[in-house]
DRENFIBA-227205 format. One line per 10 residues: number of its first residue (from 1); their letters; for each residue x, z, y of C-alpha. Coordinates in steps of 0.02 Angstrom, whole numbers. Layout:
<atoms>
NUM = A = X:Z:Y; ... $
</atoms>
This chain:
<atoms>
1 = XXXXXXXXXX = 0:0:0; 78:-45:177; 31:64:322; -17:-47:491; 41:63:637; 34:17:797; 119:25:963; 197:-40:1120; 321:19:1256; 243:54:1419 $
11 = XXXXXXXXXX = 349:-44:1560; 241:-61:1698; 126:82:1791; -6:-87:1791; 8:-86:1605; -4:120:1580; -168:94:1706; -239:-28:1586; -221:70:1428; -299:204:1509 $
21 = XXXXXXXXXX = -437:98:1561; -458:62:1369; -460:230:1340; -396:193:1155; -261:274:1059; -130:406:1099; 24:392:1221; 202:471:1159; 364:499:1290; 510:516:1229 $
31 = XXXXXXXXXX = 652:605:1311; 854:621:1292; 820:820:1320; 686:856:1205; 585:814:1075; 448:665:1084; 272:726:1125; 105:638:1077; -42:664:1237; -224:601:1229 $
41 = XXXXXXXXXX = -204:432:1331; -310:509:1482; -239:707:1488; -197:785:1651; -9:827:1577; 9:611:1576; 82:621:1764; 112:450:1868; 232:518:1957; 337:574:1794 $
51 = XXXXXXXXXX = 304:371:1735; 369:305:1885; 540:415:1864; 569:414:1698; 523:214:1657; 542:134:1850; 675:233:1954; 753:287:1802; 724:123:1693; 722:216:1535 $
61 = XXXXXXXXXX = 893:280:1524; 806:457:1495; 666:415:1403; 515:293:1368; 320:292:1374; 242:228:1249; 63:166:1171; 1:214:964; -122:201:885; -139:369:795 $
71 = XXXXXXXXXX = -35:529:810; 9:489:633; 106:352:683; 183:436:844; 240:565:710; 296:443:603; 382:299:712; 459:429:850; 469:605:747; 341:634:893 $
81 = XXXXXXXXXX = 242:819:884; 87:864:978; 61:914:1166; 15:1102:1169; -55:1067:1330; -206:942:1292; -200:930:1100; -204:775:1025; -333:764:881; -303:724:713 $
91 = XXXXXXXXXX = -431:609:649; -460:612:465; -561:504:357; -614:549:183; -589:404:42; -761:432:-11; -831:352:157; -799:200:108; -866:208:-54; -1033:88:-77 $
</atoms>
């Protein structure tokens, strides 16, 4: 079985605007001085002003924003753990839902 993740760097404040207009999926920073963090793609602790240092003034040389699609592939693509702050849910789907 091959697991589909998804997920895209976030290089423009235009494209983290969008995604939040979409209001789908997760968002995970990553940073030289700590550990990666999933959010919810429209918390409060998802700060413009942090995007615009870290991926324009800073261009990424301390860390990157990106887009997932589940915090099971933020874990699993950037070791990523969740926020404390606005806690990211883990959705789980039982087998038997798709059962006919």
């Amino acid at each position: 079985m091959q697991i589909v993740e998804e997920t895209k760097e976030i290089t423009s404040f235009e494209d983290l605007r969008k995604l939040r207009l979409a209001d789908e999926g997760y968002i995970v920073i990553t940073d030289t001085t700590r550990p990666a963090l999933v959010h919810k793609l429209n918390a409060r602790c998802i700060n413009t002003d942090s995007f615009n240092l870290k991926v324009t003034i800073n261009q990424g040389k301390q860390g990157r924003y990106y887009w997932v699609d589940s915090v099971a592939t933020a874990a699993r693509k950037y070791g990523a753990k969740r926020c404390k702050t606005c806690k990211p849910e883990v959705h789980l789907v039982l087998s038997d839902t798709f059962d006919s």
